[in-house]
C-alpha positions in Angstrom: -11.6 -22.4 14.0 -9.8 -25.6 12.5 -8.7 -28.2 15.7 -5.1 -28.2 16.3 -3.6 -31.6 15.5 -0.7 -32.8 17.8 2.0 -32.3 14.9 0.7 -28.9 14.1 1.2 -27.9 17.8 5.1 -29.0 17.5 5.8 -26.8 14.8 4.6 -23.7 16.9 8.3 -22.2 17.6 8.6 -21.9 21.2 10.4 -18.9 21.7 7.2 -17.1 20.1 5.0 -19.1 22.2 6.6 -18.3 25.3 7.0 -14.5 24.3 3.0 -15.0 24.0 3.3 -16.2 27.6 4.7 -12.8 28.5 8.4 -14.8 28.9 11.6 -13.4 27.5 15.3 -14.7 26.9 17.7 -13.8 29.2 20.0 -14.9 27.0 20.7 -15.5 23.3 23.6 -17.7 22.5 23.1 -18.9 18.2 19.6 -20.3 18.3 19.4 -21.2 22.5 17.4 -18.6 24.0 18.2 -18.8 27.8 15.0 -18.0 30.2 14.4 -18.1 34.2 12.2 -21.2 34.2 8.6 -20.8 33.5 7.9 -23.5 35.2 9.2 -22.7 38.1 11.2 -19.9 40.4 14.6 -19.1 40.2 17.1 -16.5 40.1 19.6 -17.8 37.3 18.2 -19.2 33.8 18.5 -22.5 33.5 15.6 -23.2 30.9 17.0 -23.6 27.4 15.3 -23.3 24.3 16.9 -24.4 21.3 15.1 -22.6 18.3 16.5 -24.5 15.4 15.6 -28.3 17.2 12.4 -26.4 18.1 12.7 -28.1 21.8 13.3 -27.1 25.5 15.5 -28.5 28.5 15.4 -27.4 31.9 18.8 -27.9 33.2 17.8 -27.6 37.3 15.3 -30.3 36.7 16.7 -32.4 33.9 13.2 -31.9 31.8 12.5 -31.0 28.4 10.7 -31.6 25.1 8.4 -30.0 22.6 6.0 -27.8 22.8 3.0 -30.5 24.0 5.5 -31.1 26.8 6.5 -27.6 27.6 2.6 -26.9 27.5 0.9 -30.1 29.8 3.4 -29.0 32.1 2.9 -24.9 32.6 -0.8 -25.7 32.0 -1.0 -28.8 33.8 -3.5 -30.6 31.6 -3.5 -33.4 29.2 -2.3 -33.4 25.4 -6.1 -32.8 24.6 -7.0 -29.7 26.7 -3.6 -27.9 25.5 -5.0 -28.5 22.1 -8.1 -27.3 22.7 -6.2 -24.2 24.6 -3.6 -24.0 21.5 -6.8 -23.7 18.5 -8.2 -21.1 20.4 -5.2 -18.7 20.4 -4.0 -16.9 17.5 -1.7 -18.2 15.2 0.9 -16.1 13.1 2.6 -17.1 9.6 6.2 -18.2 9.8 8.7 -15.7 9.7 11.9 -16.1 7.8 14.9 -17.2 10.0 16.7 -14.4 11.4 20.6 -14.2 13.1 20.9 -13.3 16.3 23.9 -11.2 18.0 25.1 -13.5 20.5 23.9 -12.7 24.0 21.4 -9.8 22.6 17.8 -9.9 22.2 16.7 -10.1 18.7 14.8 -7.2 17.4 11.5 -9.1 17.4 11.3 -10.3 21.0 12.3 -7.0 22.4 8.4 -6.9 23.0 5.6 -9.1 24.3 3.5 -10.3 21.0 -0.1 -12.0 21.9 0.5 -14.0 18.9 2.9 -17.0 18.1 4.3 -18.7 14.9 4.5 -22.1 13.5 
């Protein structure tokens, strides 16, 4: 399997990634996807993913970034072993961009996929 480059791992949208994870919105407002952190416990989502910018923010820590941050920081390891973590998984083909209703799941992340896109 081809190594995973550090740009190739941004372009992984995070919302599939995290639905990978076995994490779903609580939330879709336009392209932010609203989840209880997975980095952490708490009862009201705070984490924000905005799918278009292809970046996260927790708002209870004041965090965020791509998906090398988001991925150091759930796995806590360095750039290079989320890498090596991210060429061993599955990767899907892109998927054309899709509307959302605004505070529904889309139809695609009504279920857990084992696989995410870039």
């Amino acid at each position: 399997m081809e190594k995973l480059t550090c740009n190739g791992a941004k372009q992984i949208d995070l919302v599939d990634y995290l639905a990978s994870l076995g994490h779903q919105p609580k939330k879709v407002n336009n392209q932010d996807y609203w989840y209880l952190s997975p980095l952490r416990d708490e009862k009201t989502p705070s984490f924000k993913v905005n799918r278009k910018l292809n970046v996260w923010y927790d708002h209870a820590t004041g965090k965020g970034g791509n998906l090398i941050d988001f991925g150091t920081q759930y796995f806590n390891c360095n750039v290079a072993e989320l890498l090596q973590r991210l060429s061993g998984q599955a990767i899907a083909p892109p998927r054309p961009t899709q509307g959302t209703v605004k505070g529904r799941y889309p139809a695609d992340l009504r279920e857990s996929k084992p696989v995410f896109r870039i």
